[in-house]
Structure formats: C-alpha cells, structure tokens
C-alpha positions in Angstrom: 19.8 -11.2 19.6 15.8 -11.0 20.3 14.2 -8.6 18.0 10.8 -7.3 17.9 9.3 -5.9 14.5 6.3 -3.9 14.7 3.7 -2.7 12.7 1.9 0.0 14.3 -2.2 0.5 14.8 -4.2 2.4 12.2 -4.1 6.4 13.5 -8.1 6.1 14.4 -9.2 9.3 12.5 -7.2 8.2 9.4 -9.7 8.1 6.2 -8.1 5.1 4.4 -9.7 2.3 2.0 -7.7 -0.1 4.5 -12.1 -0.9 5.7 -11.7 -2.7 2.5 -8.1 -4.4 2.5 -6.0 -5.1 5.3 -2.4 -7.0 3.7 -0.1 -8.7 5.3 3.0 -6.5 6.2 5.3 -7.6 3.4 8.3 -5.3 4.0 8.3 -6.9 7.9 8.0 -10.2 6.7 11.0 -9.4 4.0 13.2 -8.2 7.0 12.5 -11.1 9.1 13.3 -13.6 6.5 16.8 -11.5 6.2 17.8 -12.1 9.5 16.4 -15.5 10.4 18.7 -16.7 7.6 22.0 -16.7 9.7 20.4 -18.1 12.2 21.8 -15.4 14.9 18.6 -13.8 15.7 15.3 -14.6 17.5 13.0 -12.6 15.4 9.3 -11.6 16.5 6.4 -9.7 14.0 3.6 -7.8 16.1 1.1 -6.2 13.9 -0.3 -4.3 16.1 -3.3 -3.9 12.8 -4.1 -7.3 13.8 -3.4 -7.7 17.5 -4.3 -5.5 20.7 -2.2 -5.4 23.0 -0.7 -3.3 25.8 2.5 -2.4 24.5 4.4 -1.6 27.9 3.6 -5.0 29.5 4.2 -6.8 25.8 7.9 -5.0 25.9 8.3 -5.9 29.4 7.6 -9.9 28.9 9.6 -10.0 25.5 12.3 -8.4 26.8 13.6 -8.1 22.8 17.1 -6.4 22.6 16.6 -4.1 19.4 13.1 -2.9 18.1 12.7 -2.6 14.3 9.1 0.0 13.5 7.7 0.1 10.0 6.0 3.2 8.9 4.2 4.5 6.0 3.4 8.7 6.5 0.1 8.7 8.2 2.2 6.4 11.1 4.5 8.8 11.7 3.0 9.7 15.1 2.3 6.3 16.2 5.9 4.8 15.5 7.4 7.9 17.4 5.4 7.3 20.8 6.1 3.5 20.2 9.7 4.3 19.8 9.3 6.4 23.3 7.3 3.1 24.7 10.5 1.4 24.3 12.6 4.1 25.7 10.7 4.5 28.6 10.8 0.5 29.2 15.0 0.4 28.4 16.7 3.5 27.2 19.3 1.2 26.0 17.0 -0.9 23.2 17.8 0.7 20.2 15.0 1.2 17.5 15.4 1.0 13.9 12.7 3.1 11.9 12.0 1.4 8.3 9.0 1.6 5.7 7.8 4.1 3.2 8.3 7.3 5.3 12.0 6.2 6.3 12.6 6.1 2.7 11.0 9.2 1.4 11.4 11.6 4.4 13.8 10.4 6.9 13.8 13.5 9.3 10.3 13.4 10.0 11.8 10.8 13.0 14.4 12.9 14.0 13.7 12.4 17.7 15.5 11.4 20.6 13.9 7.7 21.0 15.0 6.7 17.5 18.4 5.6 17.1 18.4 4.6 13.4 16.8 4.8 10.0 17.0 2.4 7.2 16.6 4.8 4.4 18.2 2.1 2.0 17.2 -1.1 2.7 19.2 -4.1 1.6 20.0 -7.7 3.1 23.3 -6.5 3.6 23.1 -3.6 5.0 20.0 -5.3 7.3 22.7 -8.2 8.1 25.4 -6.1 9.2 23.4 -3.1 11.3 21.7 -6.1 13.5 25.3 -7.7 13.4 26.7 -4.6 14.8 23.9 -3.8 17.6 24.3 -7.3 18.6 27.9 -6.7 19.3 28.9 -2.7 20.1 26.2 -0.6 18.5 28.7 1.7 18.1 27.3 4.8 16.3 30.5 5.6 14.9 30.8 2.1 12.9 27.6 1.9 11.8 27.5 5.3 9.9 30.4 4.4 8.4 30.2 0.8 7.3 26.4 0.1 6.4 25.4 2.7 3.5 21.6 3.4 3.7 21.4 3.4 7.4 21.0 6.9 8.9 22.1 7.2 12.9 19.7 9.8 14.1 22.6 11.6 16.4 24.3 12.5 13.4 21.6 14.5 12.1 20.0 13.6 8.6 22.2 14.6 5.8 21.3 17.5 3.4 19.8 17.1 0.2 19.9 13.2 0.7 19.6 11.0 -2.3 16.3 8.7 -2.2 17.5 5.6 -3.6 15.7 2.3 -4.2 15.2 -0.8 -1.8 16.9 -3.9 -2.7 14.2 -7.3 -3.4 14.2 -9.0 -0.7 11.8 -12.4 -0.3 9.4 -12.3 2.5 9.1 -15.2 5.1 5.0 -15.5 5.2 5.6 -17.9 8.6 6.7 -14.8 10.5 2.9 -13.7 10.3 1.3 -17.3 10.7 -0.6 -16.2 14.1 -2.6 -13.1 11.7 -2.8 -15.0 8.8 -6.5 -15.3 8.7 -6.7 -12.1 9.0 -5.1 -10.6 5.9 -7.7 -9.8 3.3 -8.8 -7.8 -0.2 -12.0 -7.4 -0.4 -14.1 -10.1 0.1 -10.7 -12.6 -0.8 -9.8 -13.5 2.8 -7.5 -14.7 3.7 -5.2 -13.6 1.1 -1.2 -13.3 0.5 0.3 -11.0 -1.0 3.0 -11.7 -3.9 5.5 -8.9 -5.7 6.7 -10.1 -8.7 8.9 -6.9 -10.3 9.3 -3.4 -9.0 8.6 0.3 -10.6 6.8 0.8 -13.2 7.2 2.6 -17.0 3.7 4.5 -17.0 5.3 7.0 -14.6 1.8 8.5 -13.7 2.3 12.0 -12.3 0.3 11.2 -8.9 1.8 8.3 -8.0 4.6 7.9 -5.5 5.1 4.3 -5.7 7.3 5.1 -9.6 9.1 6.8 -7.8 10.3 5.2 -5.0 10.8 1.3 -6.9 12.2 3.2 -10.6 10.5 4.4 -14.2 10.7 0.9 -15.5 9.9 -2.7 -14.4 12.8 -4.7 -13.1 11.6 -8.2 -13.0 12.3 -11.1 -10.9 13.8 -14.3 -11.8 10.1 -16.3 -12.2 11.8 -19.2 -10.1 12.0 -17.5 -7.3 8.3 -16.2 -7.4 7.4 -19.7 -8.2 9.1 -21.0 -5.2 7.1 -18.5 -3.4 3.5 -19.4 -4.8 4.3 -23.2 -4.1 4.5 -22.2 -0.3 1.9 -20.0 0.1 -0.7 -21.4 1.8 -4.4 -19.3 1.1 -6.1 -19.9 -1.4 -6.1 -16.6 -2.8 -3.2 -14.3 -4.0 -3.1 -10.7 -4.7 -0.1 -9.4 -6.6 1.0 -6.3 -5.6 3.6 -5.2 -8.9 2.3 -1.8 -10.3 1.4 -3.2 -13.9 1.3 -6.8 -13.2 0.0 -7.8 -17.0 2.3 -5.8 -18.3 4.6 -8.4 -19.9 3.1 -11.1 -22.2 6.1 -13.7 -21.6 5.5 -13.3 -18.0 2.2 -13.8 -18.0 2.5 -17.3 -20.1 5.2 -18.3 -18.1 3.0 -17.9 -15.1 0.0 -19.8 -16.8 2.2 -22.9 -18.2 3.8 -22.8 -14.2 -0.2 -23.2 -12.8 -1.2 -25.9 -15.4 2.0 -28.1 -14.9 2.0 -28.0 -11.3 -2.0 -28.2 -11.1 -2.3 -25.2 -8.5 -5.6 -23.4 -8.3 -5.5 -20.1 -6.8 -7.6 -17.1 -6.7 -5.1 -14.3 -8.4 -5.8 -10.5 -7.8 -3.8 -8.2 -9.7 -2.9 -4.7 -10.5 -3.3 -3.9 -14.5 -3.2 -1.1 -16.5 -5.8 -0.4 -19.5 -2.8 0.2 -21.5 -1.6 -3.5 -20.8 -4.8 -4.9 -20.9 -5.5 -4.1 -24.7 -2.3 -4.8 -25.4 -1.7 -8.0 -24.2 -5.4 -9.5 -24.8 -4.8 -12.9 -25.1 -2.3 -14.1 -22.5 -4.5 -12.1 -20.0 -7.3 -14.2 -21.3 -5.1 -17.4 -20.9 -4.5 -15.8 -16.9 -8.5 -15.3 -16.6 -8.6 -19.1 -17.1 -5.8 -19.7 -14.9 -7.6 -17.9 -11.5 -7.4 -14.4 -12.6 -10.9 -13.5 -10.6 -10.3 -9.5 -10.6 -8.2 -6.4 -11.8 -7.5 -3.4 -10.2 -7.3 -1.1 -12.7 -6.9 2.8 -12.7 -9.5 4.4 -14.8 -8.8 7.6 -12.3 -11.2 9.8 -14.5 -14.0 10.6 -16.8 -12.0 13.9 -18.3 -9.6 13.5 -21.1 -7.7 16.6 -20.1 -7.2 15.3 -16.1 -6.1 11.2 -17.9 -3.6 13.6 -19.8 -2.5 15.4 -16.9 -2.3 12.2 -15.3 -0.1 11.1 -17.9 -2.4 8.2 -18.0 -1.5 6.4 -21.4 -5.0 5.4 -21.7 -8.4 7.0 -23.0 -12.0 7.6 -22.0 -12.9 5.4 -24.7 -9.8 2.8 -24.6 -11.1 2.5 -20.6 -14.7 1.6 -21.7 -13.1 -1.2 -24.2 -10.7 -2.5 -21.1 -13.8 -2.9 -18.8 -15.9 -4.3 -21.9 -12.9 -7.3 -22.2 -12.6 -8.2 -18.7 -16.5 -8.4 -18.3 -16.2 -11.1 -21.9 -13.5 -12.6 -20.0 -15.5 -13.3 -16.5 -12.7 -11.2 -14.6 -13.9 -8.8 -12.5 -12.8 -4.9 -12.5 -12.1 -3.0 -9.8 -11.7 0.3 -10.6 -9.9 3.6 -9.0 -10.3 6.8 -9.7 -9.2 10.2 -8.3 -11.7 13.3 -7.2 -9.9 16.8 -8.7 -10.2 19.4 -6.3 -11.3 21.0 -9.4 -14.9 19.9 -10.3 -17.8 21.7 -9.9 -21.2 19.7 -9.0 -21.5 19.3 -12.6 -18.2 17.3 -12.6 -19.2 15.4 -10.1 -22.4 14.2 -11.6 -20.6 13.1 -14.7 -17.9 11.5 -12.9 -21.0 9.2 -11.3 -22.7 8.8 -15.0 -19.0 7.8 -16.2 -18.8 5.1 -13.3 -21.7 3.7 -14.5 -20.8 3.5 -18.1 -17.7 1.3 -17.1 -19.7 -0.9 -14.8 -17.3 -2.1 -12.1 -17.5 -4.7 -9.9 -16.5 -2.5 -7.5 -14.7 0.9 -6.9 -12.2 2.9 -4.8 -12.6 6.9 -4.6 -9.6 8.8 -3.7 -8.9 13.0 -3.9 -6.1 13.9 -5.3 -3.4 13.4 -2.5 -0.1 15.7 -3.9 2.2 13.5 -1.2 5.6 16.1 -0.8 7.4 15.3 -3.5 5.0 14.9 -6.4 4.6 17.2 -9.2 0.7 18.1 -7.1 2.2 19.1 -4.4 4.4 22.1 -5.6 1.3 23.0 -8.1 -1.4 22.9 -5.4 0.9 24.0 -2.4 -0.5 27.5 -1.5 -3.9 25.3 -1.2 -3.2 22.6 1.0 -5.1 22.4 3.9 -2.8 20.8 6.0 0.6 21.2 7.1 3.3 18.5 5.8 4.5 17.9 9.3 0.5 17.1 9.5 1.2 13.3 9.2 -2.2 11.6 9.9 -3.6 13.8 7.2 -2.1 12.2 4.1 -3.7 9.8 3.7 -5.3 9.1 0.2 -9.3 8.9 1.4 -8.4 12.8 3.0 -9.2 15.9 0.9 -6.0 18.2 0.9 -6.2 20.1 -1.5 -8.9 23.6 -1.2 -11.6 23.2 -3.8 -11.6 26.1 -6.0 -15.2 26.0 -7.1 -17.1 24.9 -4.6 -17.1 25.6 -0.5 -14.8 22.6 1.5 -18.1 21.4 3.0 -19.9 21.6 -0.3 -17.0 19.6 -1.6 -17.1 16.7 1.4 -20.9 16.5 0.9 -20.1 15.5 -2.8 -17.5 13.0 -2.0 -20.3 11.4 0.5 -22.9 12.1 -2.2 -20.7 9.7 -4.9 -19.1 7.2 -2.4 -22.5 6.6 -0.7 -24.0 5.8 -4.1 -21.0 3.8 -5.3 -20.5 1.7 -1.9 -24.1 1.2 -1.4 -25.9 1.3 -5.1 -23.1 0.6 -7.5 -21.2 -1.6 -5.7 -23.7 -4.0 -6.3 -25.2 -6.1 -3.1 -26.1 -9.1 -5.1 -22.0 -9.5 -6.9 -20.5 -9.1 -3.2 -23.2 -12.2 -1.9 -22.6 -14.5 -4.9 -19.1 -13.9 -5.1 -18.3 -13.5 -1.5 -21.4 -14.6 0.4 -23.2 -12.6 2.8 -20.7 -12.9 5.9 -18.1 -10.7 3.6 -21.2 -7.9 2.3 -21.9 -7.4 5.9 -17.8 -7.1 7.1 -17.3 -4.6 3.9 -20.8 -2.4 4.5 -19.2 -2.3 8.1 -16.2 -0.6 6.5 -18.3 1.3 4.3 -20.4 2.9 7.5 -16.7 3.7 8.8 -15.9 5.2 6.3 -19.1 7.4 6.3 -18.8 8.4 9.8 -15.1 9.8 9.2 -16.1 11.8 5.9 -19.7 13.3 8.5 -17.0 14.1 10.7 -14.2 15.3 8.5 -17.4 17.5 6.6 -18.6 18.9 10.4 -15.3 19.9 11.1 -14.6 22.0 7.2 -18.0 23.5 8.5 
C-alpha cells in the first residue's frame, strides 16, 4: 500500500518560538518505522515545514492509497483542508488524523474528509488499521478490532478516556531529504532523541505530564544506544521532560560515549530540582558533550513557582544557573508571563533574568490549553474561543490581563522579549558559539517574531 505522511505548514499568523527550533517530526518518523517493518507498505514523509509544494499536483503524481496527517492544536485547520485536498483528488483515499490534538481532543476533526483518528497510538494498532485499509477498510472491522482508532462516522464517543501512546522507535532515514534542515538554536542540523516518557514534577501548566504519565517510564538504554550509534548529526537534542533526572542513567550514558569514543553535541531538557540533585553525574555528562540545558526557571515570584508546583526556588534557580555556568554548560532558560503582573512585575521579571544570566531565553504567557487546571481558573477571561485553533499557541496571550489594558500588556511582552532577544541574548555568545551565519538566521526569527507581537498589539488596539 503507498502511504503519504504529512506534516502540515506552520499556520502563518501562529506566534510560536518554532523561529528558533524547527525538529524533526519524530512521531512521523515513529509511524513510518512501524509500518516499513513488514515490509507491506511503501511509506512517504512530506514535511510540508520543510518543503513547498503544491499539494494537489504532489497528490496527483504520488498517487498514495491512504494519507496519514499529524497535528498538534494550532494545525487543526491546516490538516482539515489538507484532508479535503485529498478528498477533492480521490474521495476514496482514506486519511488517518494522528498527533497531539488526535490524542487530546479528537472531535475537533469531526468532518467529513477524515475517515480516522488514532487517539491511541500503538504498533499494533498502526499494524493492523493500515493492514485493514489495505484490504477492505471496512468501518465496521476497524472499530471493532483496533482499540485507539476512532472511525469518524461513528461519531466520537462520550467522555472518552485519554490514554497514553505506546514507545515506538523512529526511522530518522524517512526524513533524510530535510535532514539539514532540522535545528535548535544555533545546533543545526540536529536529531532529536526520547529517552523515557512523563514526568514526576507534574507542573500544573504543562500538558506534556499529562498526556505521557506522572512519572518517568524509562527505556531499555540499549535501545537508545542503538539509536545514537545511527544517528548521523553531530548534534543531539533530547527531548524527555527531565532528562537528568536519573543519576544511573546518566552514568550509563557517559560510560556508553567513552567506550564507544562518540562525540556529540547533547542538548537536553533538566529541571533545577535534578540539577542540584544529581551534581556530579551531570558534571561527568558536561564533559561528555552536554553543551546546554533547557531549564524551566518560569518565574521570579515564589508564590507563581508554588502555583506552578515548581519544586524549585528563586534562590535554588540562581544556584542551578550558578553550576552550569562552573560546569561550561550553557542554560537556556523558560519562563512564563502571568496575565497577572503589573508594569512593576514586569520590570522585576527583566531584573530577575539578568540575575540568572542565561545563555539564552524563551518567553511564553501563560497558555491554559483545555484541559489544564488554567484553563477552568482563567476561563471567563480567555480571549479566544477553544474551537479558535491557531490561537493556542504558547507565544499567544490568552488570557485578559487584569491590571493592565491588552495593548498595554503586548507592549510589555515586546518591551521584555526585545531586550532579551536583542540585549540579553547576548550577540557575542551566539557568534562564538554558533558563528555569525546562525546570529543572523535566529535575529531573522527574532524580527518575526516582532512583527506578529506589532500585529497581534495593533489588532488588541
């Protein structure tokens, strides 16, 4: 059976830090290496964040025979008029809607050009839904016999359970015409690696918890060794919530990269909690490639880090960026704008990034995604409507501000990212580190970035 995976385009007006990273799509690659193992399937990726093209006439000389979309929430709108793309080419392709949304709210592709949604997703269940379509696609037997896929004629079931997505190794070849593409930062071109899923910090703005699980379920570190022995760039960003979280782990990895002599660039995420916890077999990574953390420091206020449920304090975040400055390892922080502060807020909040010093720094407003403990405490303030899909993303303001006008408040989100991408980022650390080709690429992203929060403030005006 040909087969045609597709990651949609970037919604144009979406206000996303993806200027600054653009990854490989994982979960695609994951699905491809599923069904290329039977060797029944001719299986195509088009990331369509990576390649133009003119969909009709690609559809027309591919001539695949089922259409798999990936989607995250802002794509909701893009996958639906790709799905009636395909329709309009062959009403009898039938598309499979995965991803993030599928997962999380399934009926947002309730529409007549989408057959079938993996809300589950699982090697088996991938094997035997492209097994079917191959042979019948009979509705009937696929809502009975693969649990996790939805067929959209049904209807989505009430109150549906959200229930977690089996591991599944990705096959990086599948992507080997965008590979020099895929970047973090100034790391390019970089892979990405997942190690464990969910997390045990259980942070009450994140979604990602939520969908992997309240603890870390680790993989076997064979098989993510037999996946850092193929990867190819020289740089490697892993992608597990708390990635220093597990001391073992960590030595394992470092005795793995001194036996086998591999020198890699590694990117991770960390928490502060795991960083003063496990000081000296992150120290052993730093001299193993470790070149940068991204770490949430999320706030200068000790009531919004216990709100957060962040395990961490002001002062334990100062010590966490104080040790990975000893260690050479550079920080790159996140943080989260309250739609709370005041101008006085926001000036500390500035004085507070300079304190910690990052290398560099990401800027998000609280986002309360449907779902999250946010959204039912700020939902008679939200600005948008959850059907609103292209809004939620995490560089959009959706919340009201309560002390401040909404252009007040985008002209102080300007205000602080302008000073942090253009003054506190510093200029000199992106040209040693990355050289002056990569500072002009991420000030490119940085302009962008401007230019959507001018708009976004012209419009709240």
């Amino acid at each position: 059976m040909r087969i045609l995976l597709i990651r949609p385009p970037r919604p144009p007006r979406a206000i996303t830090i993806g200027e600054f990273m653009f990854c490989e799509p994982l979960g695609l690659e994951a699905v491809y290496g599923v069904l290329q193992e039977q060797k029944k399937h001719q299986v195509t990726i088009l990331d369509m964040m990576a390649e133009q093209v003119d969909i009709k006439q690609y559809l027309r000389d591919q001539q695949p025979e089922a259409v798999g979309i990936t989607a995250l929430c802002i794509d909701v709108e893009n996958v639906l008029a790709l799905a009636r793309t395909v329709k309009a080419i062959e009403q009898n392709i039938p598309v499979v809607v995965g991803g993030t949304q599928a997962q999380l709210m399934p009926q947002a592709f309730a529409e007549p050009a989408v057959d079938y949604v993996m809300h589950h997703t699982t090697a088996e269940g991938l094997h035997n839904l492209f097994e079917v379509l191959a042979s019948s696609a009979d509705p009937e037997k696929i809502r009975k016999k693969i649990p996790g896929v939805l067929t959209m004629k049904d209807g989505i079931p009430a109150n549906i359970r959200l229930q977690r997505n089996e591991y599944l190794v990705p096959d990086r070849s599948s992507c080997v015409p965008y590979r020099d593409q895929y970047s973090y930062f100034g790391y390019r071109p970089c892979a990405l690696l997942q190690t464990s899923q969910g997390c045990c910090q259980c942070c009450t703005f994140c979604l990602r918890w939520r969908l992997e699980g309240g603890k870390e379920t680790h993989q076997d570190m064979e098989i993510i060794f037999a996946q850092i022995r193929k990867i190819r760039e020289p740089s490697i960003m892993i992608i597990d919530n708390d990635f220093l979280c597990h001391a073992e782990r960590l030595e394992e990895l470092c005795a793995f990269l001194a036996q086998e002599k591999i020198e890699k660039n590694f990117l991770c995420y960390g928490s502060v909690r795991s960083i003063l916890h496990n000081r000296a077999s992150v120290s052993r990574f730093a001299g193993h490639g470790l070149k940068a953390v991204l770490v949430g420091y999320e706030s200068f206020s000790p009531s919004e880090l216990a709100s957060y449920q962040k395990k961490a304090t002001v002062e334990e975040n100062l010590e966490a960026a104080g040790l990975l400055r000893q260690w050479g390892v550079d920080a790159w922080a996140s943080f989260i704008m309250h739609p709370d502060w005041d101008h006085a807020d926001f000036k500390a909040f500035r004085r507070y990034i300079r304190q910690l010093r990052p290398e560099i720094s990401s800027l998000s407003p609280l986002t309360p995604f449907p779902g999250l403990p946010a959204f039912r405490k700020f939902q008679d303030r939200l600005l948008f409507d959850v059907q609103e899909y292209e809004q939620w993303s995490f560089g959009n303001i959706a919340i009201r501000p309560s002390k401040m006008s909404l252009q007040a408040y985008y002209a102080e989100v300007l205000l602080t990212n302008l000073q942090v991408n253009f003054f506190m980022n510093n200029a000199f650390y992106l040209v040693r580190r990355f050289g002056l080709a990569t500072l002009l690429r991420l000030s490119v992203g940085g302009t962008r970035l401007t230019w959507r929060y001018l708009a976004a403030m012209w419009r709240a005006g």
